[in-house]
C-alpha positions in Angstrom: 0.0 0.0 0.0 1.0 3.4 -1.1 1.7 5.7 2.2 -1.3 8.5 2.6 -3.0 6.4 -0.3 -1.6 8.4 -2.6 -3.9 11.4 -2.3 -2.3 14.6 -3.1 -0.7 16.2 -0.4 -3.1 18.2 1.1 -1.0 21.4 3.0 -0.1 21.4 -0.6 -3.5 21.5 -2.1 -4.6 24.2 0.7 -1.6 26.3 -0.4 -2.7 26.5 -3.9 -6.2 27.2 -3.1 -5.1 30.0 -1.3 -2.4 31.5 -3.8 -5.7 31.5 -6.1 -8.1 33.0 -4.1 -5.5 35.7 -3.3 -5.1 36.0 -7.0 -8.9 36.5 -7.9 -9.2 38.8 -5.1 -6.2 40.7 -6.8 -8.1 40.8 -9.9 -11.5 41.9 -8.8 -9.1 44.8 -7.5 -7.9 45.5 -10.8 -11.2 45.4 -12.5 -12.6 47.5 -9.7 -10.2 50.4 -10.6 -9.6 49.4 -14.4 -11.9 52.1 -16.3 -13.7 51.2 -20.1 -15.9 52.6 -22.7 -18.5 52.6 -24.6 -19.9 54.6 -27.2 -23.6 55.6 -29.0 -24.9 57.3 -31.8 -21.1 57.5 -33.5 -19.9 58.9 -30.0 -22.8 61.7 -28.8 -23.1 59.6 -26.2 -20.3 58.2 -24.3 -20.2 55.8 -20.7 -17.2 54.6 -19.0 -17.4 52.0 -16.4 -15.6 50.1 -14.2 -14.3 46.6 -15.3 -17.0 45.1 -12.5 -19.5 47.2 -14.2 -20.0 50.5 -12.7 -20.7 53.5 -14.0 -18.4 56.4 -13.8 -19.1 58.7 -16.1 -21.4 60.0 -18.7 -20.7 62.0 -21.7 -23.2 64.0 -24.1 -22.7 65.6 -27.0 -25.2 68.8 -26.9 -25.8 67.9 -30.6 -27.4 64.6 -28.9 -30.2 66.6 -27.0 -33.1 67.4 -28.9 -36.2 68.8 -26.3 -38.6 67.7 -28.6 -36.9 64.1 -28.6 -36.3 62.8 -25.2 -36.3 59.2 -26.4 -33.8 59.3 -28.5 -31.6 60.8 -26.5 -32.5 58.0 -23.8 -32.1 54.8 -26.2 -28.2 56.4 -26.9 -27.5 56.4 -23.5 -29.0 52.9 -22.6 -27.0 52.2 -25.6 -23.7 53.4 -24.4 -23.9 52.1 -21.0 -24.4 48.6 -22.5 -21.8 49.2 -24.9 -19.4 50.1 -22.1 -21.2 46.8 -19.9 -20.2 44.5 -22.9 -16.2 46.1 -22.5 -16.3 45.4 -18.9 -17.6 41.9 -19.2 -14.8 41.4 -21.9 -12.2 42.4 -19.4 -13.6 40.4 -17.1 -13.5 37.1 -19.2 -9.6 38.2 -20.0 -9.0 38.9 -16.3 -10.3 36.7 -14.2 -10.8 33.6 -17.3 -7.3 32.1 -16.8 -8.3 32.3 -12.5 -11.4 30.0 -13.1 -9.6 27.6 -15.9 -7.6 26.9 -12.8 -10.5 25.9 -10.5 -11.2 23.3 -12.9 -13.9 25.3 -14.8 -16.4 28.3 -14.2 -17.1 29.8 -11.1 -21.0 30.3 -10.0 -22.0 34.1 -10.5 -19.0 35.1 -13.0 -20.7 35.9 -16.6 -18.4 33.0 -17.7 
């Protein structure tokens, strides 16, 4: 018989666990502060966010506001902020991707 059963070494498999989580958390630090775009209307209407997906900023052309056309003006900016959503969620996938290959697949909650 094989001593411990040959099981992997399991200070060894805690010490890995934790190298990761302390990488993830560095990562959701970096999206946190990590700032993307997005763009409407061929850039009257431009949203940055976080990489975690929140909104910083909002930009509007004044050639973008029309008083007689509120809508408009609305669907760009649900537009940008998407566009800018989609960025994030890319950096995401690139940033914290690799992290989750590593746990052997996905991880619950993570849009991948």
């Amino acid at each position: 018989m094989i001593p411990g059963g040959g099981q992997p070494n399991m200070q060894q498999l805690l010490q890995q666990a934790q190298k990761m989580q302390q990488d993830l958390a560095r990562a959701q630090e970096e999206l946190a502060n990590t700032e993307v775009g997005g763009q409407a209307g061929g850039g009257l209407v431009e949203a940055t966010v976080t990489g975690s997906g929140e909104l910083r900023a909002l930009r509007i052309d004044p050639k973008a506001v029309d008083p007689e056309d509120t809508e408009t003006l609305a669907d760009l900016i649900v537009a940008a902020v998407h566009a800018a959503n989609e960025n994030a969620q890319t950096l995401q996938q690139q940033k914290l991707g690799p992290l989750a290959q590593g746990l052997g697949g996905g991880i619950p909650g993570l849009p991948f």
